[in-house]
KENUTOR-656404 format. One record per residue: residue in one letter; x, z, y of N, C-alpha, C in turn. Coordinates in steps of 0.2 Angstrom, whole numbers, padded with zeros to 4 digits, always signed. Each point is the difference from the previous one (the first is absolute). Example, Ala and Ser with C-alpha at 12.3 -4.5 7.8 and 13.67 -1.06 7.14 Angstrom:
% residues 2
A+0066+0039-0028-0004+0000+0006+0004+0000+0006;S-0002-0004+0005+0004+0001+0006-0004+0003+0005;
***
This chain:
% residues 313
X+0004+0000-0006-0004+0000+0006+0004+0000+0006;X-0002-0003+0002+0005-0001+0009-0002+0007+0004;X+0005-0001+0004-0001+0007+0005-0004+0000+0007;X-0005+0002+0001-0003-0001+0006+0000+0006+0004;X+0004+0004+0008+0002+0003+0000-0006+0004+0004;X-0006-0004+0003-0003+0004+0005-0007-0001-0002;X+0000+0001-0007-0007+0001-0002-0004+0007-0002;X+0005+0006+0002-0004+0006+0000+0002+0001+0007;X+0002-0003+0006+0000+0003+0007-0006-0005+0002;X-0002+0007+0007-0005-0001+0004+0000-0008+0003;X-0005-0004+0000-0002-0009+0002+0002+0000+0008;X+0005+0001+0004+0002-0002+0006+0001-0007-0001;X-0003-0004+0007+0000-0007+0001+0004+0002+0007;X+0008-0004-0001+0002+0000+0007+0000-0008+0002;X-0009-0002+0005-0002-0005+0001+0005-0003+0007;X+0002+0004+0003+0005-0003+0006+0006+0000+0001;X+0002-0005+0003+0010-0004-0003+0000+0003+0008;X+0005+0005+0003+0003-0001+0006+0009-0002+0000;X-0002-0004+0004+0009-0005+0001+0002+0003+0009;X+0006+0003-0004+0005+0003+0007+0002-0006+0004;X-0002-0001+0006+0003-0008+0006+0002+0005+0006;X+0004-0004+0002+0002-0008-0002+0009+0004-0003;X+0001-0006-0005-0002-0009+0002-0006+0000-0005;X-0003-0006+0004-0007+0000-0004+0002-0003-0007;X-0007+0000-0004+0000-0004-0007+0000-0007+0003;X+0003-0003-0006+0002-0009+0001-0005-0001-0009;X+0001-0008+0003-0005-0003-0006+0004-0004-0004;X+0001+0000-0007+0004-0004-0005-0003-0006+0000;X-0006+0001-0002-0002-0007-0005-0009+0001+0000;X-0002-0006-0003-0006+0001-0002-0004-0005-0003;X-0005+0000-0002-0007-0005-0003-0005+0002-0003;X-0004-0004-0002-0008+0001-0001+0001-0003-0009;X-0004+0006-0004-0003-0002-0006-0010-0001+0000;X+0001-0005-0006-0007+0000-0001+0001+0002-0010;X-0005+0006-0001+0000-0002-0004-0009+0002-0005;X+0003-0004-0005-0007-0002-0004-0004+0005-0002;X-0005+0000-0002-0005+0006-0005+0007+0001-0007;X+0001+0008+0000+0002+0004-0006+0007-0002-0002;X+0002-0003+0009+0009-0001-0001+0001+0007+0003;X+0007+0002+0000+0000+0007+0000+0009+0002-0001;X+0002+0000+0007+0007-0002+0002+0002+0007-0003;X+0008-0002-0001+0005+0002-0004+0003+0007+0006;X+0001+0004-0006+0004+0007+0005+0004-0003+0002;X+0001+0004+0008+0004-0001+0005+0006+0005+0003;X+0007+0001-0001+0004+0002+0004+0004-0003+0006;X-0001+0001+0005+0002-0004+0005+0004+0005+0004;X+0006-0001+0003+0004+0004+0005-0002+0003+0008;X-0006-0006+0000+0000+0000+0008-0008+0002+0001;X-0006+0001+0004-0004-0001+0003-0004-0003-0003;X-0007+0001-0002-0002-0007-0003-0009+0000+0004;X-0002-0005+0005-0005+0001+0003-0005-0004-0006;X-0008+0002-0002-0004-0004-0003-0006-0001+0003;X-0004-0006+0002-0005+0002+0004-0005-0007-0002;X-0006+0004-0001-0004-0005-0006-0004-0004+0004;X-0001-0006+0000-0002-0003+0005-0009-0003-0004;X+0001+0001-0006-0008-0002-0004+0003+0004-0006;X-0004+0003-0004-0002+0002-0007+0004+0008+0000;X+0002+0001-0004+0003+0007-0001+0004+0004-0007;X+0001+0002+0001+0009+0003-0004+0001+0007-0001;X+0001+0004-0004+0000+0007-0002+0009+0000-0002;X+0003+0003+0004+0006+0004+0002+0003+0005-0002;X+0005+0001-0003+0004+0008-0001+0006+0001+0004;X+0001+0004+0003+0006+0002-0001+0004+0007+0000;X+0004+0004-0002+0000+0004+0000-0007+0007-0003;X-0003+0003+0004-0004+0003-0001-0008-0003+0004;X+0002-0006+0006-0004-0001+0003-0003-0008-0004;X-0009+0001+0000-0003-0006-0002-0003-0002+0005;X-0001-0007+0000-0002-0004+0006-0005-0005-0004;X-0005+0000+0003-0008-0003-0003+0000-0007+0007;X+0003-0006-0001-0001-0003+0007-0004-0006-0002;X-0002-0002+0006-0007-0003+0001+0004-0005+0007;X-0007-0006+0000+0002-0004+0004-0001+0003+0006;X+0007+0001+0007+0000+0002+0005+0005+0007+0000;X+0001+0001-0006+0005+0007-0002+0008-0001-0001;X+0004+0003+0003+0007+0000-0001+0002+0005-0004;X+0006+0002-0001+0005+0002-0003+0007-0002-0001;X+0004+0006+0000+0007+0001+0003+0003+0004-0006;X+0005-0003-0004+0005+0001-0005+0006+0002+0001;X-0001+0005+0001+0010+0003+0001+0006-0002-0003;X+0005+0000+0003+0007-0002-0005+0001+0003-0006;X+0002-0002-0005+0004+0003-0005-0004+0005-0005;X-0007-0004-0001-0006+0003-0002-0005-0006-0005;X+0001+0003-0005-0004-0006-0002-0009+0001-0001;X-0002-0005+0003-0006-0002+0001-0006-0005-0007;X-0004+0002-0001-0004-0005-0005-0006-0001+0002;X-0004-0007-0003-0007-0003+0000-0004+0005-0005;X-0003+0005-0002-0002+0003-0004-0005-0003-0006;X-0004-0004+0005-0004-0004-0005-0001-0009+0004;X+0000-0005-0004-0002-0005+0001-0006-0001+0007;X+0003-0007+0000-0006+0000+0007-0006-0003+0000;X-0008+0006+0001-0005-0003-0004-0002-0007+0006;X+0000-0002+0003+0001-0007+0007+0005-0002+0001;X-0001-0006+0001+0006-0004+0006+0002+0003+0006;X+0008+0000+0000+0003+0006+0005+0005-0004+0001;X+0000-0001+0007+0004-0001+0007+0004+0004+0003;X+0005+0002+0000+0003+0003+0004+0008-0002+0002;X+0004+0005+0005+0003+0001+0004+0007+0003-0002;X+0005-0002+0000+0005+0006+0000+0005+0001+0005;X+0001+0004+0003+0008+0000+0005+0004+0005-0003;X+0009-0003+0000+0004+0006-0002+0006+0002+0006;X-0002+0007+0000+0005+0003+0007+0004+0002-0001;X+0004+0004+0005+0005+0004-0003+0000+0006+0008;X+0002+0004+0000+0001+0006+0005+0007+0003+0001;X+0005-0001+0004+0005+0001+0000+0001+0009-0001;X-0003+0003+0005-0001+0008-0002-0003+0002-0006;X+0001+0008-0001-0006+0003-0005-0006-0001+0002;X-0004+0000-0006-0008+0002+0000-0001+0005-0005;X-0008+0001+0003-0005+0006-0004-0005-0001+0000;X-0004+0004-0006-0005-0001+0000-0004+0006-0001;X-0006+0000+0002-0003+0007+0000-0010-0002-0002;X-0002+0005+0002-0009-0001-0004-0004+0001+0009;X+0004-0003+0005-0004+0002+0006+0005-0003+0006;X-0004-0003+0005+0003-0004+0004+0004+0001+0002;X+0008-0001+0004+0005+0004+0001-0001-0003+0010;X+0001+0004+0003+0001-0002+0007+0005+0006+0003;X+0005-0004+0002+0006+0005+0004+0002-0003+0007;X+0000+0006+0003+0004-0002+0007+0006-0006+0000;X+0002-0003+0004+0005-0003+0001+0007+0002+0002;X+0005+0002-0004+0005+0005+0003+0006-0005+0003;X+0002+0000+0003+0007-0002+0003+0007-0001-0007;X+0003-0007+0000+0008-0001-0003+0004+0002+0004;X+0004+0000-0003+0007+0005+0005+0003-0007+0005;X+0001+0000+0003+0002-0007+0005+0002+0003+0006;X+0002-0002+0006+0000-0002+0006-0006-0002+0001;X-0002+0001+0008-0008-0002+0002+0001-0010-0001;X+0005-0003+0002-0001-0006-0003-0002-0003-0007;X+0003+0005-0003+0000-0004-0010-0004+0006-0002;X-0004+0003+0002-0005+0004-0004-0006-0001-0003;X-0003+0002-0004-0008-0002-0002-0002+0004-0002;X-0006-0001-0005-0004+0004-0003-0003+0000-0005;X+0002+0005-0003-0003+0002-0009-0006+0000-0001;X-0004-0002-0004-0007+0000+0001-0003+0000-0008;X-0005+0002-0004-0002-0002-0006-0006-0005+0000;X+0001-0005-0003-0005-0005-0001-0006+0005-0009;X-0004-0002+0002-0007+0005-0004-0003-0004-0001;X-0001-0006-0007-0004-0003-0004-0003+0001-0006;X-0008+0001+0000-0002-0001-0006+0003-0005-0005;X+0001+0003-0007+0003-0003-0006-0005-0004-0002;X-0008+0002+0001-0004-0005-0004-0007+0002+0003;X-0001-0006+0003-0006+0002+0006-0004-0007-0001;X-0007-0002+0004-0004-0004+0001+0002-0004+0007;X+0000-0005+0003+0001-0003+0005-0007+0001+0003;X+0000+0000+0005-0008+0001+0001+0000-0008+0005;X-0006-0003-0002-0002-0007+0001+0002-0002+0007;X-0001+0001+0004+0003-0002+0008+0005-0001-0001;X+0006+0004-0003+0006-0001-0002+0004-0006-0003;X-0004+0000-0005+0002-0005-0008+0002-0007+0004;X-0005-0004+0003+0004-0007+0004+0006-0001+0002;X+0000+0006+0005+0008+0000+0002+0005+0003-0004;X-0002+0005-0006+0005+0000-0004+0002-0006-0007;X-0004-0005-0001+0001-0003-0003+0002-0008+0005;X+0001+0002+0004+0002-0005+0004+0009+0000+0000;X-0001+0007+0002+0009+0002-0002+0002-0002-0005;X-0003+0004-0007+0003-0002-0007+0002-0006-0001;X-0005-0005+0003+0000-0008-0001+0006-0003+0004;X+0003+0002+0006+0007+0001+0003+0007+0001-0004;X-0002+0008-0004+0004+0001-0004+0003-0003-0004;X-0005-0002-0005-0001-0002-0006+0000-0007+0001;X+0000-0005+0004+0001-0007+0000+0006-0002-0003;X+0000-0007-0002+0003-0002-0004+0009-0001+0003;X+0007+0000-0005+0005+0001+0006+0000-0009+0003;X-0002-0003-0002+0001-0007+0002-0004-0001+0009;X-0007+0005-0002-0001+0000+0007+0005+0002+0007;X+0005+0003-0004+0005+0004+0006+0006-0004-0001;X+0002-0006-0001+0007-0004+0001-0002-0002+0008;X+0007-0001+0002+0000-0004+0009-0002-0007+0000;X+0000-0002+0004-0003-0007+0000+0008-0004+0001;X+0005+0003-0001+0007-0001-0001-0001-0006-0008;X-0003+0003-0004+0002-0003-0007+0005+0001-0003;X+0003+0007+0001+0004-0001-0004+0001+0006-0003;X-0007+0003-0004-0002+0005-0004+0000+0006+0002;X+0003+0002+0006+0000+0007+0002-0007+0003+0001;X+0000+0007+0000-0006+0004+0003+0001-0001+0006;X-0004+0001+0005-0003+0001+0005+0003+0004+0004;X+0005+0004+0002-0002+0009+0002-0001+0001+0005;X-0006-0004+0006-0004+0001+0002-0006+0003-0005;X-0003-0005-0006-0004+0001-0003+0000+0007-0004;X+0007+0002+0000+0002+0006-0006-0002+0006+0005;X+0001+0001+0007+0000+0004+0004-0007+0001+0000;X-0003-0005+0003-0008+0002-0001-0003+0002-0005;X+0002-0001-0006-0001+0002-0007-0002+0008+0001;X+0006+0002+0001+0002+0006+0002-0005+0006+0005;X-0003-0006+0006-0004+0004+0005-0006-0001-0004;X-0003-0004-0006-0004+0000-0003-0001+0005-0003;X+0005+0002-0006-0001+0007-0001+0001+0007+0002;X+0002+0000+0008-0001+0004+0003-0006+0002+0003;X-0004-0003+0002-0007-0003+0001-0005+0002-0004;X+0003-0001-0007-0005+0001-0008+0001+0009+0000;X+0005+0002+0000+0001+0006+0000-0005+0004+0007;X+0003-0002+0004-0006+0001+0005-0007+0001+0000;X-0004-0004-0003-0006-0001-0001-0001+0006-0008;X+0004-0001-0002+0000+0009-0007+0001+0004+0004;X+0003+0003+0004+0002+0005+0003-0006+0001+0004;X-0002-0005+0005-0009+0002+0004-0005+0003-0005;X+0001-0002-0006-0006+0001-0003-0001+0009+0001;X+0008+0004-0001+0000+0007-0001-0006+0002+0007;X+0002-0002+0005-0001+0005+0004-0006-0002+0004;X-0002-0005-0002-0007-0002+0002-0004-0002-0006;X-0001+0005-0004-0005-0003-0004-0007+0001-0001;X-0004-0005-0002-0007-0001-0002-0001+0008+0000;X-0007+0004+0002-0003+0006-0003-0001+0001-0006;X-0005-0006-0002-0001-0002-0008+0005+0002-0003;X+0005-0006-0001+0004+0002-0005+0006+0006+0001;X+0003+0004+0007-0001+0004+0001-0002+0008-0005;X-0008-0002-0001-0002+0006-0005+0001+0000-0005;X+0001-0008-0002-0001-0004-0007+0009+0002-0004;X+0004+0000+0005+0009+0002-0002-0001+0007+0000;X-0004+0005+0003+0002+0008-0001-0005-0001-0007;X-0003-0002-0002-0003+0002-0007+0003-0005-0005;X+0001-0006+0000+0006-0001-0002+0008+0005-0002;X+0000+0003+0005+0009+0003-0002-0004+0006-0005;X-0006+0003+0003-0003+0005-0002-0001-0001-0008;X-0002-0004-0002+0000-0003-0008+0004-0001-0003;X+0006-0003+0004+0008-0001+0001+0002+0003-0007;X+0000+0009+0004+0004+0005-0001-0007+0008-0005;X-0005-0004-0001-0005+0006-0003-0007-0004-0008;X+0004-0008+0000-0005-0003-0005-0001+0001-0006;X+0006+0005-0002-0001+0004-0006-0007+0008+0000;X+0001+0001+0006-0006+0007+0003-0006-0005-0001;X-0006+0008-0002-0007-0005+0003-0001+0001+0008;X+0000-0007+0003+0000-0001+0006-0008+0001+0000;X-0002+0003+0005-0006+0000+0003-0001-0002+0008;X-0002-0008+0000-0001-0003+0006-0006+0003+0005;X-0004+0005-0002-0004+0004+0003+0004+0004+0006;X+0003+0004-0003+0009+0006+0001+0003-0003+0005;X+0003-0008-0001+0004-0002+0005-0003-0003+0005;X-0005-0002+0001-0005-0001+0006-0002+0004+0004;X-0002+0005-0004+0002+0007+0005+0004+0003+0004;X+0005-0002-0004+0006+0002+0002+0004-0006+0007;X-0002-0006-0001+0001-0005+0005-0005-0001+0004;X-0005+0004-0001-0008+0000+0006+0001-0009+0000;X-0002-0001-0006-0004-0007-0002-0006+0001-0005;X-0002-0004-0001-0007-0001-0006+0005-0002-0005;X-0004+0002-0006+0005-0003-0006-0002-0009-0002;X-0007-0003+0003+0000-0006+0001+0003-0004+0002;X+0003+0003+0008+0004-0002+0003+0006-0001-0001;X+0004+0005-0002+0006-0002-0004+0001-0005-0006;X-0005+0002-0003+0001-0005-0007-0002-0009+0005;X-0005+0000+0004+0002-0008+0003+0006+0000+0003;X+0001+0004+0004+0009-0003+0002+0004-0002-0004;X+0001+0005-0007+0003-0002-0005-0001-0006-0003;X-0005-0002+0000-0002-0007-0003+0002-0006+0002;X+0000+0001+0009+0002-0005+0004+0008-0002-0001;X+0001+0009+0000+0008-0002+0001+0005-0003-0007;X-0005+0002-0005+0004-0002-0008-0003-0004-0004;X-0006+0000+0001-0004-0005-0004-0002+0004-0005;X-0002+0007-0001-0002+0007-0007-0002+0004+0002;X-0003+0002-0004-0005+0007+0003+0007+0006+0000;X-0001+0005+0004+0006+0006-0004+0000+0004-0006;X-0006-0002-0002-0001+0003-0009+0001-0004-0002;X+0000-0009+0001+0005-0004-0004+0006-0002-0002;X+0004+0003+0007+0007+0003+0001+0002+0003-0001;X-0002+0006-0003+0001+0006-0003+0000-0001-0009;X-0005-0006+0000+0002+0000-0010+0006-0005-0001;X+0001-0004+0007+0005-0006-0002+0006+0005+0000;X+0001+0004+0006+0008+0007-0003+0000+0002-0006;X-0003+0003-0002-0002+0004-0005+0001-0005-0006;X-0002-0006+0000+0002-0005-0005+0006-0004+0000;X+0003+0002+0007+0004-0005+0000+0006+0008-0004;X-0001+0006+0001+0006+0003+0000+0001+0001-0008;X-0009-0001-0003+0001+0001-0009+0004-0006-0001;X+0000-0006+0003+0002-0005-0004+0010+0002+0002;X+0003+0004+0005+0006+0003-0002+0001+0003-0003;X-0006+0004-0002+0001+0005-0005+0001-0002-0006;X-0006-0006-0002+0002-0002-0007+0005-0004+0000;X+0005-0004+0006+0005-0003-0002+0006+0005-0002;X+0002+0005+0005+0005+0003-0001-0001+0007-0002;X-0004+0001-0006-0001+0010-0003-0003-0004-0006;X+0000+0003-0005-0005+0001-0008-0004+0005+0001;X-0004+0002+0006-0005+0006+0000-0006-0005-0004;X-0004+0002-0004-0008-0004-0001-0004+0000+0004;X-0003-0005+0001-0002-0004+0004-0004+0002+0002;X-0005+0007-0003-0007+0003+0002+0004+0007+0006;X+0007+0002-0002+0001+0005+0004+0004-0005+0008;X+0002-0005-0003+0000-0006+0004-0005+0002+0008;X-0006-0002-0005-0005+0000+0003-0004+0006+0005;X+0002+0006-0005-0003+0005+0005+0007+0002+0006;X+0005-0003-0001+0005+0004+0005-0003-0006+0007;X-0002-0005-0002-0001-0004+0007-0007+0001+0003;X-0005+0005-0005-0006+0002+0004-0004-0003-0003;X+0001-0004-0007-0005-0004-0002-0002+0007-0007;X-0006+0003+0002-0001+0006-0008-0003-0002-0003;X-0004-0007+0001-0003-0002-0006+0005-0008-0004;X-0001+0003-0008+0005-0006-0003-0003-0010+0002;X-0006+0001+0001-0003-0006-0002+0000-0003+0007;X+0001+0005+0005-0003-0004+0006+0008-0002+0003;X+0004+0005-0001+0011-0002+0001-0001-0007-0003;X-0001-0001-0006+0000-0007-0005-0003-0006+0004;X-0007+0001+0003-0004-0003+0003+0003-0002+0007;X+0002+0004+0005+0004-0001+0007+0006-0003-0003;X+0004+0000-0003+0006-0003-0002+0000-0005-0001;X-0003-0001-0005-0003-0010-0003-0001-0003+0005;X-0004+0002+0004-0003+0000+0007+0003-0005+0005;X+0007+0004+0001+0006-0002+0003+0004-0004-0001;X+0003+0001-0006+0004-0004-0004-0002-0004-0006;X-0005+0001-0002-0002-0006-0006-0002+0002-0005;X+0004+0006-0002+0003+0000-0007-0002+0010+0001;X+0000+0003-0007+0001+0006-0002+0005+0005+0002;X+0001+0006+0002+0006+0004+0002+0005-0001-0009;X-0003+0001-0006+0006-0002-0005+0001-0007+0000;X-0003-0006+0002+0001-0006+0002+0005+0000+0005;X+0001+0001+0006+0005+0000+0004+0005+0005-0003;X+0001+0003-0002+0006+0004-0003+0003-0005-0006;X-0004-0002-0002+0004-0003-0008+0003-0008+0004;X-0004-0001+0006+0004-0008+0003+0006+0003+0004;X-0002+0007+0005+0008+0002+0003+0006+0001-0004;X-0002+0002-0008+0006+0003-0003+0003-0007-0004;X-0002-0003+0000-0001-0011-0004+0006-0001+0008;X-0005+0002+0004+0006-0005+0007+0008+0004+0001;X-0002+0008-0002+0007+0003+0001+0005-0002-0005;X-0003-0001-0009+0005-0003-0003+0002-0005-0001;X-0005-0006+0004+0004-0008+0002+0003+0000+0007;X+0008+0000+0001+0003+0003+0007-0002-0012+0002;
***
């Protein structure tokens, strides 16, 4: 059995990438995949940056301990030196986006926006500047006013390299064209970063009961409790949450709970009924039923293909 180390610690999702500037992030490289019904891209280790952003259909994400459920108008940000995976095939046709950065300083991450003062480099008053933290969600919704002009970036990014030779002919890039490249992704980063601090109400509510699920989906949530407690109606909150994700929050709550049994059966030999009651499912027939559900197949059905895919390297 493989080792999975953070499967009896408490579910922290640290949803925000803060990047120390300047110098700011610069942009490597990029493009657009389409891919078909129940293609289902290969695990990912990448050094650098990895921006995704689904421009039609939708994609289920891992990395680390955080899962990303993305839908048309949804991004997501893969950190360096982490491997990343498709969890399950894609049940539509899906478009999307990718850019890869790099950040010359450290980064961090944490479960809550990061916003810092500005402090002073050490410099003379001519060659001095300012230290400042950039605070982007890892995996958020664009909200529609936005998407045009963000896809109008990516289409800058992401353009092919032949569109950037000089009218020289004599195969170079551009570095006018490569410079702009640059203020394009400056721009992109821009438009994520606005999102922090002016966000929608809606979805506003919709992210505090989200992280709230986040970090408690194994407890029984009672959405009565937390409407009380946010002096909202509990109607209310479940449609923001809909808006914002496309599920109701007790829909969301069986998809953790299922998503964590299916860790459990790849990496423990616990059976699959005690499986069951440790994710909050106490009845045997209904775990088996929400499971299938998700993934297709039976909780001993997925364990008998995980341990099939571990012994063919």
């Amino acid at each position: 059995m493989q080792h999975c180390p953070d499967l009896c610690q408490k579910r922290i999702v640290m949803n925000y990438l803060n990047l120390n500037c300047p110098p700011m992030p610069y942009y490597l490289a990029g493009g657009k995949i389409t891919c078909d019904i129940n293609v289902q891209l290969p695990r990912r280790q990448v050094k650098t940056f990895t921006f995704i952003y689904i421009e039609k259909g939708n994609l289920l994400l891992e990395q680390e301990s955080m899962t990303a459920q993305l839908k048309t108008g949804d991004y997501f940000i893969a950190t360096p030196h982490c491997t990343y995976l498709q969890l399950t095939p894609c049940t539509e046709k899906t478009m999307m986006y990718w850019i890869s950065f790099r950040s010359s300083l450290s980064f961090s991450l944490s479960d809550t926006c990061t916003a810092c003062s500005p402090q002073s480099m050490e410099g003379d008053r001519n060659t001095s500047s300012q230290l400042f933290v950039t605070s982007i969600a890892r995996h958020r919704n664009v909200e529609k006013h936005n998407r045009i002009y963000l896809e109008e970036l990516l289409q800058s990014l992401t353009s092919s390299p032949d569109d950037h030779k000089d009218q020289k002919g004599d195969g170079t890039t551009d570095p006018v064209q490569l410079f702009e490249q640059q203020i394009s992704f400056l721009q992109l980063l821009s438009l994520l970063q606005s999102q922090q601090y002016s966000p929608d109400l809606k979805f506003s509510i919709a992210e505090r009961l989200h992280n709230y699920i986040d970090k408690h989906f194994i407890e029984d949530i009672r959405l009565g409790d937390l409407a009380k407690q946010y002096s909202y109606s509990p109607s209310h909150m479940t449609r923001c949450f809909n808006e914002a994700y496309g599920l109701s929050p007790k829909q969301y709550v069986k998809k953790l709970r299922v998503q964590k049994a299916a860790r459990l059966l790849t990496y423990t030999d616990r059976p699959v009924q005690t499986i069951g009651d440790e994710c909050g499912f106490n009845i045997s027939s209904y775990f088996i039923k929400q499971f299938k559900k998700e993934y297709g197949m039976t909780p001993s059905q997925y364990r008998m293909n995980a341990n099939t895919r571990d012994s063919n390297p």
